[in-house]
C-alpha positions in Angstrom: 0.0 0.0 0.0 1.4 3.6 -1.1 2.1 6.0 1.6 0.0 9.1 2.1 1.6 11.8 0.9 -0.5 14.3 1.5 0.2 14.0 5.2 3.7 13.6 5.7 5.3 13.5 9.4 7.2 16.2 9.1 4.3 18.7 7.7 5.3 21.5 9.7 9.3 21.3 8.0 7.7 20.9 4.7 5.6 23.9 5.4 8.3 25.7 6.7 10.0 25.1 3.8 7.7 25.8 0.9 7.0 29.2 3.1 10.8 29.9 2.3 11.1 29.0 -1.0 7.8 31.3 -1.5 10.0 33.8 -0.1 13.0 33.9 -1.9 10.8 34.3 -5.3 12.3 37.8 -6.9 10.2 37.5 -9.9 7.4 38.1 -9.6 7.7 39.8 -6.4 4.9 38.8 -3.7 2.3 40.8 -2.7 3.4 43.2 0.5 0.5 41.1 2.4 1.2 37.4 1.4 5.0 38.7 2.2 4.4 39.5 5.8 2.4 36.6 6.7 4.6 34.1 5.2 7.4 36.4 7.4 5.4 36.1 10.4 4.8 32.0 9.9 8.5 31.7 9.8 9.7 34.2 12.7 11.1 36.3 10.8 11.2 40.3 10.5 10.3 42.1 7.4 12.1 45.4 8.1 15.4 43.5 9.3 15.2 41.1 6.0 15.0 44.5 4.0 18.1 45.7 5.9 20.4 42.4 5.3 19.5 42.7 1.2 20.2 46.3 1.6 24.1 46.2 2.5 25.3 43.8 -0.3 23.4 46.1 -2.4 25.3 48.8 -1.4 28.2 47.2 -1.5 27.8 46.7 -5.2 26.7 50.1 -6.0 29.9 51.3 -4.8 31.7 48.6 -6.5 30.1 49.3 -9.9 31.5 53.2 -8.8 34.6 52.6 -8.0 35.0 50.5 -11.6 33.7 53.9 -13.1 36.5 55.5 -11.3 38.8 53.4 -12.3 38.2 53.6 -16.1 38.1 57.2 -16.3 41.1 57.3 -14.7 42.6 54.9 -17.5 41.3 56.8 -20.5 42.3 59.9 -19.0 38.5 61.4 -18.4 38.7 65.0 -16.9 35.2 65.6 -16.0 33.5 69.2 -14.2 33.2 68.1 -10.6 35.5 65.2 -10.6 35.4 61.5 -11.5 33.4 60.4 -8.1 30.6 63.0 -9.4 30.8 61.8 -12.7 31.0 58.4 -11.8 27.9 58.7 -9.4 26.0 60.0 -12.5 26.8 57.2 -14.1 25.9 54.7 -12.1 22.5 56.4 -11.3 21.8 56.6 -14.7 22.2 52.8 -15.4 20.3 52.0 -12.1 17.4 54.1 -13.0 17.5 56.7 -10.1 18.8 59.8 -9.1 22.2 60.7 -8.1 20.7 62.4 -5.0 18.9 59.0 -4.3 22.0 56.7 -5.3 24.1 59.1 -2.3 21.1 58.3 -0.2 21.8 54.9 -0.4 25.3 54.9 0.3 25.0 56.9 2.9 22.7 54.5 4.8 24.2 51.5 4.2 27.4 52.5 5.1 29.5 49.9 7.3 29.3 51.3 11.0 32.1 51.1 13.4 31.8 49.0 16.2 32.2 50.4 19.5 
């Protein structure tokens, strides 16, 4: 005789672990609602999930910067303001957002000294 699967001994791991593949879905994003309950199911905290994706995020942004940097230095690019400025613009640009927004971003993300 076949085993029920449709009631498995460890239900509450599989659950648990179809709530966190649901999670990890980018595309397409879940609904802010479905989101938070699955969050709350599992323990977890929206705002401090949003803060651990945030820092490598940042860390990329200024990354893809400092490469900007780095080849305007090598083809010798002079631009008003500097290459940091120019490099920021850049990168904004191929984000789609602002340069005030992209500073923003850095800004808050930065690492913080311990104390």
């Amino acid at each position: 005789m076949p085993k029920n699967l449709s009631a498995p001994d460890n239900s509450d791991d599989v659950h648990r672990d179809l709530y966190k593949r649901l999670l990890d879905i980018s595309y397409p994003p879940l609904a802010p609602e479905v989101r938070s309950a699955l969050m709350k199911v599992l323990g977890q905290s929206p705002r401090r999930q949003k803060a651990a994706l945030a820092e490598p995020i940042a860390v990329t942004l200024q990354f893809m910067i400092e490469e900007v940097k780095a080849r305007m230095k090598k083809d010798g690019e002079r631009s008003r303001g500097g290459r940091h400025e120019a490099a920021l613009t850049e990168v904004a640009r191929t984000q789609g957002i602002t340069v005030g927004a992209l500073k923003k971003r850095l800004q808050r993300n930065r690492p913080r000294r311990k104390k």
